[in-house]
C-alpha positions as CSV (number, residue, x, y, z in Angstrom):
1,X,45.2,100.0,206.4
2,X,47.1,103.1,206.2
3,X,48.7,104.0,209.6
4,X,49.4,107.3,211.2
5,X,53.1,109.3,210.6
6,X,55.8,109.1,207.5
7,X,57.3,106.3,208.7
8,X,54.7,104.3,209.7
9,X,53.7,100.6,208.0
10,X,51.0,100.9,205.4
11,X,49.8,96.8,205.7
12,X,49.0,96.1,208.9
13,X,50.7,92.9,211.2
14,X,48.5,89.9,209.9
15,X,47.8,87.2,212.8
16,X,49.5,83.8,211.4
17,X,46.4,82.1,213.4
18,X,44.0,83.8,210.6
19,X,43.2,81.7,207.9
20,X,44.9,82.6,204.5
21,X,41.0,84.0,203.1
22,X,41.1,86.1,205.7
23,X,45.1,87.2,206.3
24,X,45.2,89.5,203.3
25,X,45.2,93.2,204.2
26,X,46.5,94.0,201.2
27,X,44.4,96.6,199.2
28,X,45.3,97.4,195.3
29,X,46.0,100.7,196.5
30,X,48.3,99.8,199.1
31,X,49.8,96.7,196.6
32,X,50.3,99.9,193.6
33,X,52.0,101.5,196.1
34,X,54.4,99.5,197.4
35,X,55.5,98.3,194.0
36,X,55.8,101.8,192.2
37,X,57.5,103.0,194.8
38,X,60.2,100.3,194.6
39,X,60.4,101.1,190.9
40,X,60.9,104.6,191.2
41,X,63.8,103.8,194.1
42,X,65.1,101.1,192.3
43,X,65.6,103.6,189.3
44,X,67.2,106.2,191.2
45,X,69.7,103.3,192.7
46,X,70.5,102.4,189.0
47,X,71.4,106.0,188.3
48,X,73.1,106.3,191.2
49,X,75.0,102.9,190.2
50,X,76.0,104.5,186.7
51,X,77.1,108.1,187.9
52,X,79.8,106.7,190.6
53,X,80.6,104.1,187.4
54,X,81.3,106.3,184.5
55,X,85.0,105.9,184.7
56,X,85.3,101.9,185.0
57,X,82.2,101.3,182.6
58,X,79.1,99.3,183.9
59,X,76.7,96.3,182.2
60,X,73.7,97.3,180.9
61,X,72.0,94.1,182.2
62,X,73.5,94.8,185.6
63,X,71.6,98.6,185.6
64,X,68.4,96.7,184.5
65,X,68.9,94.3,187.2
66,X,68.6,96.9,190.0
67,X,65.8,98.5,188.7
68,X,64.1,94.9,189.0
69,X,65.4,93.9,191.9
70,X,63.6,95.6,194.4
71,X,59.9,95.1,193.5
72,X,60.7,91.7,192.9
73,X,61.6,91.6,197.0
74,X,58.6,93.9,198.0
75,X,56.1,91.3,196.1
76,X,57.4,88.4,197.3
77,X,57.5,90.7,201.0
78,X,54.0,91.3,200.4
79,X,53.0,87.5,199.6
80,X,54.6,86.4,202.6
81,X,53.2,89.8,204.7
82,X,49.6,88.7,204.0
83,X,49.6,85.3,203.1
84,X,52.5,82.9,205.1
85,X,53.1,85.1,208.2
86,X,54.5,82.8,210.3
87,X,57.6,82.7,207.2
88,X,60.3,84.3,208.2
89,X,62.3,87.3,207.1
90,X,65.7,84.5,206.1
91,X,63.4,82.5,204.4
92,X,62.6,85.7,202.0
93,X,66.2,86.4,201.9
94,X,66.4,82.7,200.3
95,X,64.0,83.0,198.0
96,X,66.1,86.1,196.4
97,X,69.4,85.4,196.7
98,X,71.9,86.9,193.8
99,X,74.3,84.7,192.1
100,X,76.7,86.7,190.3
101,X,80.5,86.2,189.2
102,X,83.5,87.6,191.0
103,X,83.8,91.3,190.6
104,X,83.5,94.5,192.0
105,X,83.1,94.4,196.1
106,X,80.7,97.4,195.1
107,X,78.2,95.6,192.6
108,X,78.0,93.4,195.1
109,X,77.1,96.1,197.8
110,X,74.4,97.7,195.1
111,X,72.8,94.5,194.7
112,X,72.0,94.7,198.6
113,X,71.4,98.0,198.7
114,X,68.4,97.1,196.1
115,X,67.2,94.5,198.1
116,X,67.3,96.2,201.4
117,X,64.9,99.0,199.9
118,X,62.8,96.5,198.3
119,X,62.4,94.6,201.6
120,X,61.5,98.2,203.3
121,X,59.0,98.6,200.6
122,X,57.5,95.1,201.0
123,X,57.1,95.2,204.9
124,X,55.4,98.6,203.7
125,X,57.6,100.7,205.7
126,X,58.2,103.3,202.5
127,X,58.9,105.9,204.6
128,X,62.1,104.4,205.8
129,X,62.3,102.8,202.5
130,X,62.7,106.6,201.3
131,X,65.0,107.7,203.7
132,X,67.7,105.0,203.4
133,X,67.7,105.9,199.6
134,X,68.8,109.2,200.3
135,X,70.9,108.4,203.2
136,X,72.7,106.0,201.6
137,X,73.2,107.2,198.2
138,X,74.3,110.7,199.5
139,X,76.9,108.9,201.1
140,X,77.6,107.3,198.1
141,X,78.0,110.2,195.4
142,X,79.9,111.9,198.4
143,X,82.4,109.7,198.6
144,X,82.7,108.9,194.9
145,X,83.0,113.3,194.4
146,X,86.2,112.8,196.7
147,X,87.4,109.6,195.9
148,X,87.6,108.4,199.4
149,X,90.0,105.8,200.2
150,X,91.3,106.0,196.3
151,X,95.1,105.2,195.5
152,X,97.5,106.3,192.8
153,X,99.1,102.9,192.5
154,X,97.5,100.3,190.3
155,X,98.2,96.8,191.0
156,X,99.4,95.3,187.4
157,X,100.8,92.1,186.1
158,X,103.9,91.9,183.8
159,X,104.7,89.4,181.0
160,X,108.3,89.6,180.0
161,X,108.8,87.1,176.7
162,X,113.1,86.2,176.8
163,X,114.7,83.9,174.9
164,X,116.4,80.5,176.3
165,X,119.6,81.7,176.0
166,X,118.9,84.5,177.9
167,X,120.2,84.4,182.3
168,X,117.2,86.8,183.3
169,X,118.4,86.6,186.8
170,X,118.3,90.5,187.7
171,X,118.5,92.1,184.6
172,X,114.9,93.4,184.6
173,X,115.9,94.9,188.0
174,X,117.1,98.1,187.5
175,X,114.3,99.1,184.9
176,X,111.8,97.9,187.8
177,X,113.3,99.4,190.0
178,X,112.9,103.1,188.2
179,X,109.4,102.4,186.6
180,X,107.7,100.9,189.4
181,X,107.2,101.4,193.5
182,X,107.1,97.3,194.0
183,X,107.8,94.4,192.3
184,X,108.2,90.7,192.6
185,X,108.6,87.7,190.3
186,X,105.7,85.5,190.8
187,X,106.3,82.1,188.1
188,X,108.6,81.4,185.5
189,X,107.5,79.1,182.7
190,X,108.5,77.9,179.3
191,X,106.7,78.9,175.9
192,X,106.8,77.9,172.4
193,X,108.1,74.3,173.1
194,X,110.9,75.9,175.1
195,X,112.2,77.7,173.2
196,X,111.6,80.5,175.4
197,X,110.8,81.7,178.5
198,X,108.0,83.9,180.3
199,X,108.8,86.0,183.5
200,X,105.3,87.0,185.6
201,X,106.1,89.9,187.5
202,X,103.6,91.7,189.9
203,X,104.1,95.4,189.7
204,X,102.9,98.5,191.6
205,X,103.1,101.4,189.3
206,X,101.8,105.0,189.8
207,X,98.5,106.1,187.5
208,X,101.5,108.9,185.9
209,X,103.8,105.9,184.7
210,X,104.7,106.3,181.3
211,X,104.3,102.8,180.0
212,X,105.7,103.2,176.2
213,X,109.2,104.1,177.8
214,X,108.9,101.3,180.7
215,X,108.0,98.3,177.5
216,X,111.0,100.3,175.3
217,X,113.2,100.0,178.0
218,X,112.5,96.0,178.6
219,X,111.8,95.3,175.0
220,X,115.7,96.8,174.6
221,X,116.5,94.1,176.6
222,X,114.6,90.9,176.3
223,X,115.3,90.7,171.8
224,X,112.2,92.8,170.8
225,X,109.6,89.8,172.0
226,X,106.1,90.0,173.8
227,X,105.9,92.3,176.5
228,X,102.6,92.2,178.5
229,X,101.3,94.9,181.2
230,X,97.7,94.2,182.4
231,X,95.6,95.3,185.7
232,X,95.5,92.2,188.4
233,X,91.8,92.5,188.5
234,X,92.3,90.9,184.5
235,X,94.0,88.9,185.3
236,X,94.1,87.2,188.8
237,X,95.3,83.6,188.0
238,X,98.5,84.8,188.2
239,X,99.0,85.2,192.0
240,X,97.3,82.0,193.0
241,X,99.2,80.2,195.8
């Protein structure tokens, strides 16, 4: 059962000609094993997860998830191990496949990471199960502690609320120009039954921007009315093509 060396396999290769009585080399021991050891790694994933997303927030239910996640995969690794050999690895892969909405690239990349340790752990190769957790969430604290490939511009939409009246053409340029490092106008649309108008800028501005005197500024100009600044990621409709 148990094989020689740290990384070695603790279930042994089951021959898909063996009938399914006789296929399963799966002891409770080894079985315990396998799944509390996912557990544990799925737990430490889930910390990991929260400390590199203190800043931005995080789901509860998303935390809970990738503690879940990876003894989910080991069992169903295991069932298929000792029971359905001759099933392959894709067909696992399809069995636990994560639907989630849009969002962060890097929730994304946490779910696989959860699988991928969970698979490790159902194959019963916990060894390298182990070592990828650290591996791979060293390199993930590390690069959250220096904020690799971080930048000081934030990718924003603007709402500018004018009256009808009002010939916007340039006359929000020179307060872009000063607040922000980019900026375009993206639609123009009518409000309150016409009887005004919405510019959609997007904006580049720097993390240091002092937004109270950027809104004064345009609010000096466009009557007092609504002035909107949100992040893109809030609000993405806007720069459909």
């Amino acid at each position: 059962m148990f094989k020689n060396g740290f990384f070695g396999n603790v279930i042994e290769t089951v021959d898909p000609s063996v009938t399914t009585q006789n296929a399963s080399s799966v002891t409770a021991g080894s079985f315990m094993l396998c799944i509390i050891v996912s557990i544990i790694l799925g737990f430490l994933i889930s910390l990991i997860y929260i400390i590199t997303h203190k800043k931005e927030g995080y789901s509860q239910s998303y935390v809970l998830t990738m503690i879940m996640l990876p003894s989910v995969v080991a069992l169903i690794l295991l069932l298929i191990n000792t029971t359905y050999g001759a099933l392959s690895l894709a067909g696992a892969f399809a069995l636990v496949r994560f639907r989630s909405i849009p969002g962060d690239p890097r929730d994304i990349t946490y779910i696989f990471y959860s699988m991928a340790t969970g698979v490790a752990c159902g194959l019963g190769y916990i060894g390298f199960a182990i070592a990828f957790f650290i591996i791979l969430g060293a390199v993930n604290l590390v690069l959250n502690y220096f904020n690799f490939g971080g930048c000081r511009l934030n990718h924003m939409t603007l709402k500018i609320a004018i009256p009808e009246n009002l010939d916007y053409q340039g006359v929000f340029d020179p307060i872009l120009k000063k607040y922000t490092s980019y900026y375009k106008l993206r639609r123009v649309k009518t409000t309150n039954f016409g009887t005004l108008f919405e510019l959609i800028y997007s904006v580049d501005v720097y993390d240091d921007l002092n937004q109270k005197a950027f809104l004064d500024e345009i609010r000096a100009l466009n009557g007092n009315l609504t002035v909107t600044l949100v992040y893109f990621k809030y609000d993405d409709k806007v720069y459909e093509n």
